[in-house]
C-alpha positions in Angstrom: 0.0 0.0 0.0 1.8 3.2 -1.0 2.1 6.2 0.9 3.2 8.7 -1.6 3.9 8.5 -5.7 7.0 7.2 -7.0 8.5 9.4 -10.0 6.0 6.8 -12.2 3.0 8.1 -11.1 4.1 11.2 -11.9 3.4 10.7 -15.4 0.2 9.4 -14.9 -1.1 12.2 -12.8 -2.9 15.3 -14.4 -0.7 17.8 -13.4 -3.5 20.1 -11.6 -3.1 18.0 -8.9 0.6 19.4 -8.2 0.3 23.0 -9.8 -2.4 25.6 -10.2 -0.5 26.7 -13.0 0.6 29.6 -11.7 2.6 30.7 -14.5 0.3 30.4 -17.1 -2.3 33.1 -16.0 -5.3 33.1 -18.5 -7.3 30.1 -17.6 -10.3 29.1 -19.5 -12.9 26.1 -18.7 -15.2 24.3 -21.1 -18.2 22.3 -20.1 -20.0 20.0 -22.9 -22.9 17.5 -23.2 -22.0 14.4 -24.9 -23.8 12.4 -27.4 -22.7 9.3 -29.7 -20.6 6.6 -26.7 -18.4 5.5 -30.0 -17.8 9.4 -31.7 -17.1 10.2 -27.7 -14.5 7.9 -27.0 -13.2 8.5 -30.0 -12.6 12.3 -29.0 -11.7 11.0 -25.6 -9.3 9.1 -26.9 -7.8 11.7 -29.0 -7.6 14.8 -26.3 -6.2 12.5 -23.4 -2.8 12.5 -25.3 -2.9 16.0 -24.8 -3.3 15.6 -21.2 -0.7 17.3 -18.7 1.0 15.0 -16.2 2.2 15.9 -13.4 5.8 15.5 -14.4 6.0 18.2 -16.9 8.6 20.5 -16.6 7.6 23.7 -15.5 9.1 25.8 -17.8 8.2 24.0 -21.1 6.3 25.8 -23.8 3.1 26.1 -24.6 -0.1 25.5 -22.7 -1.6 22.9 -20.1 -4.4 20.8 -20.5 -6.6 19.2 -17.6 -9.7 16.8 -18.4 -12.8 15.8 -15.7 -15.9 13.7 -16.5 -19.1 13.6 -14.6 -20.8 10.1 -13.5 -23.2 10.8 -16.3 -20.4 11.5 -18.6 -18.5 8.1 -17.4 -22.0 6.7 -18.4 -22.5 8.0 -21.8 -18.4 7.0 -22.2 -19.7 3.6 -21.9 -18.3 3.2 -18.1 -20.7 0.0 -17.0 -23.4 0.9 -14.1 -21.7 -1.7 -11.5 -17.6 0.7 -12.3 -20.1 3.7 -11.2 -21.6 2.1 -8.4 -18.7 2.7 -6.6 -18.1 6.3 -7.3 -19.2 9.0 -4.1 -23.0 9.2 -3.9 -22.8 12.9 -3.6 -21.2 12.7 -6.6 -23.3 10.4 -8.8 -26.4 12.5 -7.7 -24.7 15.9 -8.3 -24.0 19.1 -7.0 -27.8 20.4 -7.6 -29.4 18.0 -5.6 -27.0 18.5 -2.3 -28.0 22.3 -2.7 -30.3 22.2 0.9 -27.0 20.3 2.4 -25.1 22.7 0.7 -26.7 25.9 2.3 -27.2 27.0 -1.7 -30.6 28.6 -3.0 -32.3 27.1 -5.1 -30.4 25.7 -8.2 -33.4 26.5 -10.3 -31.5 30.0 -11.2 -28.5 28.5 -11.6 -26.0 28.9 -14.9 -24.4 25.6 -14.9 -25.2 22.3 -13.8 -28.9 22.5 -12.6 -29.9 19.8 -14.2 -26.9 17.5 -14.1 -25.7 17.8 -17.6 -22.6 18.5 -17.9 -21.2 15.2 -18.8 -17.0 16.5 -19.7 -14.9 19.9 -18.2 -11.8 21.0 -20.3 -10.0 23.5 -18.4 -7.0 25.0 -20.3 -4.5 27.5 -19.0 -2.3 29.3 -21.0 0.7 32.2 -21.4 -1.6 34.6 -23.1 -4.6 34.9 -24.0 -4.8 34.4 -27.6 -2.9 31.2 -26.8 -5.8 30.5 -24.4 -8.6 31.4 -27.2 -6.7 28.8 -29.7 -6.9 25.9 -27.0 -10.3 26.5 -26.5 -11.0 26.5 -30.0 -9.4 23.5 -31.1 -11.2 22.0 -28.3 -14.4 23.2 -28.9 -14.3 22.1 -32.8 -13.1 18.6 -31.6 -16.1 17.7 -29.2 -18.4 19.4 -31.8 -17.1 16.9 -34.1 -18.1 14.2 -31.5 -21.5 15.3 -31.3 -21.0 17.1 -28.3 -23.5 20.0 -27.1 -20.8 22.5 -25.9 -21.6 25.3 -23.6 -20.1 29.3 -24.0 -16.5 29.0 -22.4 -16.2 30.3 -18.9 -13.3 32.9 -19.2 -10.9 33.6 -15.8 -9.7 37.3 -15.8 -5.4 37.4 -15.4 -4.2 35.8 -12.6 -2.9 38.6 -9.9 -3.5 36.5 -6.7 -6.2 38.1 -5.2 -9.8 37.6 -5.4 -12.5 40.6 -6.2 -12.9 41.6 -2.5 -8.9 42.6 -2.6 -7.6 40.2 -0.5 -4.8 37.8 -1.5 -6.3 34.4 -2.3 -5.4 30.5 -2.8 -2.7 31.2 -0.3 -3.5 28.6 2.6 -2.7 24.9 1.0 -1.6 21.9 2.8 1.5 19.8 1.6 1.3 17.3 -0.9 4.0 15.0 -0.8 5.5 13.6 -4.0 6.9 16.7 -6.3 8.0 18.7 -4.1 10.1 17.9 -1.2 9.9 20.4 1.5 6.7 22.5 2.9 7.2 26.1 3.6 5.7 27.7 6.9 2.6 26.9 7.8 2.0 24.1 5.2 0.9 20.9 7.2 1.4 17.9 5.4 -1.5 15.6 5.1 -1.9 11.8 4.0 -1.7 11.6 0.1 -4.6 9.6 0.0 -6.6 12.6 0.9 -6.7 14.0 -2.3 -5.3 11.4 -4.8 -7.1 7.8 -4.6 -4.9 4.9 -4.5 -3.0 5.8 -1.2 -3.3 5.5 2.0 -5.6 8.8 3.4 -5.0 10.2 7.5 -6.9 7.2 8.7 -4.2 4.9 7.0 -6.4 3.3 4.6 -7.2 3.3 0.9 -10.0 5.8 -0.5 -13.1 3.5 -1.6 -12.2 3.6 -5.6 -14.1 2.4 -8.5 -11.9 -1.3 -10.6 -13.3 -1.9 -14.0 -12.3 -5.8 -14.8 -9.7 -5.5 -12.4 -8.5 -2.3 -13.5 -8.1 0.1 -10.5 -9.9 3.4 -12.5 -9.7 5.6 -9.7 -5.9 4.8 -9.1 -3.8 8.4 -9.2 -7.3 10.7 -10.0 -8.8 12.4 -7.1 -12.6 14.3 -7.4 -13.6 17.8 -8.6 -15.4 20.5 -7.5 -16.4 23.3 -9.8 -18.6 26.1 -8.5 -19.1 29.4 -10.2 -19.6 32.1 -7.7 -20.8 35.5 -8.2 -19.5 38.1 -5.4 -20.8 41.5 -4.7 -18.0 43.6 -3.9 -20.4 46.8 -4.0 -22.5 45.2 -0.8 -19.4 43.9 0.8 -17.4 47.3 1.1 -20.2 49.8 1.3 -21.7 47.6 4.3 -18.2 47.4 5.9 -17.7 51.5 5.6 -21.1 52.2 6.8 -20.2 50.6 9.6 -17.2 52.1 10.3 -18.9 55.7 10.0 -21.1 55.0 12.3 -18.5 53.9 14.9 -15.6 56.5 14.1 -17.6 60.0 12.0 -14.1 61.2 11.6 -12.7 60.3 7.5 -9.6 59.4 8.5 -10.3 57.0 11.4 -13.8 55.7 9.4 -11.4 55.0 6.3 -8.9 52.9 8.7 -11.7 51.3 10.7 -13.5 50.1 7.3 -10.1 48.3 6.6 -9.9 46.5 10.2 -13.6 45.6 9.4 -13.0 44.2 6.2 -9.8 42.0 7.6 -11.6 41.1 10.9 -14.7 39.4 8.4 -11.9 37.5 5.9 -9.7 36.6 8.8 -6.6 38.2 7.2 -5.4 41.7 5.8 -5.4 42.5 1.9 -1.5 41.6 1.4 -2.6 37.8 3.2 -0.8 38.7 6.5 -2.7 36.9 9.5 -4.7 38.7 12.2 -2.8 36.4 14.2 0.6 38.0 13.6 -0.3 41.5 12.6 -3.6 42.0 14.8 -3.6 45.9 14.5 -2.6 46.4 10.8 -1.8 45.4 7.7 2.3 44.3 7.4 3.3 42.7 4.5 6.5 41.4 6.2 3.9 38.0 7.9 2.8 38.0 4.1 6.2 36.5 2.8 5.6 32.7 1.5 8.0 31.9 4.3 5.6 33.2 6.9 2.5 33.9 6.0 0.8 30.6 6.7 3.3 30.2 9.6 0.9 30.7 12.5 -1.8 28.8 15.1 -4.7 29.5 17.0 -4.9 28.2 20.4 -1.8 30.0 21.9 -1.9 33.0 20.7 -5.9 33.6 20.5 -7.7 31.1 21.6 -10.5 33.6 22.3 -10.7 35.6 19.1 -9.5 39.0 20.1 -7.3 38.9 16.8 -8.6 37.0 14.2 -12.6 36.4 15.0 -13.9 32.5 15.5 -16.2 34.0 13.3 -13.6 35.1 10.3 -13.9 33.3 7.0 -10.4 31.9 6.8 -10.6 30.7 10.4 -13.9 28.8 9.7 -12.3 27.7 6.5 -9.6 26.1 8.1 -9.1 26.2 12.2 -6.3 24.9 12.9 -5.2 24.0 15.9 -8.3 25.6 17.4 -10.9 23.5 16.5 -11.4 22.3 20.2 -9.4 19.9 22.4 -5.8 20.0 22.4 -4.0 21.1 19.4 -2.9 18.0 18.5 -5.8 16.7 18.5 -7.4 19.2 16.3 -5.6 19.9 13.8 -5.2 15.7 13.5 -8.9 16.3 12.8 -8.4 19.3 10.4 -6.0 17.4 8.2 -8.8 15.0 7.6 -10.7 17.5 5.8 -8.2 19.4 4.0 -9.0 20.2 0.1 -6.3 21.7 -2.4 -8.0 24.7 -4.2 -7.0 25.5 -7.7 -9.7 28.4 -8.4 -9.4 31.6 -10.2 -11.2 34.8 -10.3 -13.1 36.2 -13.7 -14.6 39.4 -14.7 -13.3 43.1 -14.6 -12.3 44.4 -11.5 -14.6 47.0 -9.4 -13.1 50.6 -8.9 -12.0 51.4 -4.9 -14.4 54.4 -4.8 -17.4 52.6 -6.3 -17.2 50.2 -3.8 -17.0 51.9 -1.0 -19.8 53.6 -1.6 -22.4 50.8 -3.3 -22.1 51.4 -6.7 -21.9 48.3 -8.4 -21.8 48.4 -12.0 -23.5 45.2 -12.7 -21.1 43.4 -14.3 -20.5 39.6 -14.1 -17.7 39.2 -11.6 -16.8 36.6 -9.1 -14.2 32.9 -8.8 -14.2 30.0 -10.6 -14.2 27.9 -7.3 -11.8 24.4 -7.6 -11.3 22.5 -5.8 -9.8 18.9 -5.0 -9.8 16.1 -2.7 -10.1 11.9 -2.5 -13.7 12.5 -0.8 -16.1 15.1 -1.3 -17.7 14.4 1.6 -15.2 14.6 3.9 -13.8 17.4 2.1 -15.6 20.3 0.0 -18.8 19.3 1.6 -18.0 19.0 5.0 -16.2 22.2 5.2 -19.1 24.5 3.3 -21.8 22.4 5.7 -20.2 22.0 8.9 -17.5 24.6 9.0 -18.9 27.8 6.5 -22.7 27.4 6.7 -23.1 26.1 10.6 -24.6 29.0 12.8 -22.9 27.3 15.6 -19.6 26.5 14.4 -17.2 26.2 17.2 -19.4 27.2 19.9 -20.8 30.4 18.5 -24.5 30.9 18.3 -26.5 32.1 15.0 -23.7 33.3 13.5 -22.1 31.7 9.9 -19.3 32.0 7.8 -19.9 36.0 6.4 -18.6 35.3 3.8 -19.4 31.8 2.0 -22.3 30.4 4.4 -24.3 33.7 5.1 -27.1 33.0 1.9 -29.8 35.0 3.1 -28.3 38.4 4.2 -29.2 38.1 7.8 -26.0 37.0 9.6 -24.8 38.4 12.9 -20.9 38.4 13.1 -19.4 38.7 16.6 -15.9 40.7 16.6 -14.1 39.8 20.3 -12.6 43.0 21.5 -11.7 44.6 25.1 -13.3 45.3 27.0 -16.5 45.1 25.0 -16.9 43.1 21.8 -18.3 44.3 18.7 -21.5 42.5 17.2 -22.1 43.7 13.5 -25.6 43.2 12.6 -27.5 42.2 9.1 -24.0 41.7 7.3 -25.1 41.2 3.7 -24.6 38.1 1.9 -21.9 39.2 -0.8 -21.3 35.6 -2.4 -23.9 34.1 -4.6 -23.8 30.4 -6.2 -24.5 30.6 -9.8 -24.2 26.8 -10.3 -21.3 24.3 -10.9 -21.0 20.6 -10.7 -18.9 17.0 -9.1 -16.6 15.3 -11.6 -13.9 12.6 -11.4 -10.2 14.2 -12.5 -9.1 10.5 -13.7 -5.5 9.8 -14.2 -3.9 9.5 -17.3 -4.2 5.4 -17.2 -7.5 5.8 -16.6 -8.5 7.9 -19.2 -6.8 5.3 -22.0 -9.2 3.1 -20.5 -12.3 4.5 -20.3 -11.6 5.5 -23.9 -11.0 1.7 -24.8 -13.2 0.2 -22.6 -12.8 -3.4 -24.8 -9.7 -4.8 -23.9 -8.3 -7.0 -27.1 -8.3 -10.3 -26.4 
């Protein structure tokens, strides 16, 4: 039973398992509908050579490829009912109809996915963007070709590193064993078996995995999820700076207070510096890659009075502090640790119409991504138990204000001495806009589904 992947398996593994792709900053996505199981695999067939492993060197030319398939695309691939038997439940049911589990609305409005059709999700990322419009093309002609009903592409805006609130984003990942060899600060390492299937996960045994004929299908993939999510950045900063007015009428202490507001709802400041480090401003210096995961809860504030119990990256991700002894919690954590691989699209909203609620109306939000060997354990437990609970961690009414809070009512409860500061009707600022569960297979496993007769 392996632990971690050998060089091998490197090859085998799609490479956004290792890399966001950090260097390629225009990402695009690509969701079709398949039709004919034979003109299917034979585009299958056809785009998984074009694949990227995980073993690519990072600074070879050209673009990057990645490839997930729904259940009901495995299914219209010709994937056998028993193989997808064994695949998660949440999974086979999709995305749409977890949405009261979820803490979503109703996916009745939704964009993408409401009715469980996307069967196949392309992303590309690429150097530029008329690289990335030439990927999507070629791809787009080639599933056409197949028969394929293929959807408008989903477009990310460059990659800067923040998200459309300002604050620096994707920067809290655990350690993945098996590229790399060191973490930096901050970077626990967890079982490789929670995220890719086919090793052993924290509780030392192998992720449930779906064998076709004896072939292990789920060896070296992990599970996808996509969700498309729409933020209102005019709601978010004109709520935060209508607070701050209120509590501090002078500009210049009203402008620094919305700021303090702002951090003390994420959990961190703009530049990613932790509450925890830097509890009275922002300082880049705790932002460094070195240090600016390199902190804990439970010693330095158990109670809050820095970064709030309340605070979206906290909730997100607690750390020592989700109760009992730190040991014993963040052995808990890293059991439902996810690798994130989002990025953000649409234009960006101007400082001064932000702050004071003029939203332009323009489509803006993140491509949410993420991965992990269970969805259960991982996406889903963290937006159910951790984002969207009202009593996460012994607080009362009170969700995450920033991914759980779906009907504009939340209370958020800021520690502070001597008296604490309680922020009323915070408005909900993300809304889902649809999105779906897919299986990132490996590279073997993608031969194979594409062939699923085996010569005699």
């Amino acid at each position: 039973m392996k632990t971690v992947p050998h060089p091998a398996d490197l090859d085998d593994i799609q490479g956004l398992v290792y890399s966001g792709w950090g260097d390629h900053p225009y990402a695009g996505y690509l969701f079709a509908s398949l039709g004919d199981p034979q003109r299917s695999r034979a585009w299958l067939d056809a785009i998984r050579r074009r694949v990227t492993p995980a073993s690519v060197d990072k600074r070879a030319a050209g673009g990057r490829l990645q490839l997930a398939l729904s259940p009901h695309g495995l299914r219209k691939l010709g994937v056998p009912d028993e193989v997808r038997a064994a695949l998660p439940q949440e999974a086979t049911v999709g995305m749409a109809a977890r949405a009261r589990i979820l803490g979503d609305d109703e996916p009745t409005g939704w964009e993408l996915g409401r009715d469980n059709e996307l069967d196949v999700l392309v992303m590309v990322f690429a150097r530029d963007p008329d690289e990335r419009l030439a990927m999507l093309a070629e791809t787009r002609d080639a599933l056409h070709e197949a028969g394929a009903r293929v959807r408008d592409a989903e477009l990310s805006g460059q990659l800067e590193g923040r998200e459309h609130f300002g604050f620096a984003d994707g920067i809290s990942q655990p350690f993945l064993a098996g590229l790399e060899q060191r973490a930096r600060g901050g970077e626990p390492p967890i079982a490789t078996g929670e995220i890719l299937l086919g090793y052993r996960n924290a509780y030392g045994k192998l992720p449930s995995s779906p064998r076709w004929d004896g072939f292990d299908l789920g060896h070296n993939g992990t599970y996808l999820v996509f969700r498309k999510l729409h933020q209102d950045v005019a709601a978010f900063w004109s709520y935060v700076a209508a607070r701050a007015r209120e509590l501090a009428p002078d500009p210049a202490a009203s402008a620094e207070l919305t700021e303090v507001l702002a951090a003390k709802l994420v959990g961190r400041w703009k530049s990613g510096a932790s509450l925890v480090l830097a509890p009275d401003h922002d300082d880049p210096a705790y932002a460094t890659p070195e240090r600016i995961n390199a902190f804990a809860y439970l010693e330095r504030d158990p109670r809050g009075l820095r970064c709030p119990i309340s605070s979206h990256v906290r909730r997100a991700n607690p750390r020592d502090a989700r109760g009992g002894s730190a040991k014993d919690s963040l052995a808990v954590v890293n059991r439902h640790r996810i690798l994130r691989r989002g990025r953000s699209y649409g234009p960006r909203l101007a400082d001064d119409a932000a702050l004071a609620g003029r939203d332009d109306h323009q489509p803006r939000g993140l491509y949410f991504i993420s991965l992990q060997a269970s969805i259960a354990r991982g996406f889903e437990f963290i937006q159910q138990t951790w984002l969207s609970n009202p009593g996460f961690n012994g607080l009362f009414s009170e969700p995450d204000p920033i991914m759980g809070n779906g009907d504009g009512t939340a209370e958020v409860t800021i520690p502070m001495s001597p008296v604490r500061l309680r922020l009323a009707n915070v408005p909900s600022v993300v809304t889902v806009l649809g999105g779906g569960y897919f299986f990132l297979p490996s590279l073997a496993a993608l031969a194979r589904i594409a062939t699923p007769r085996r010569a005699a």
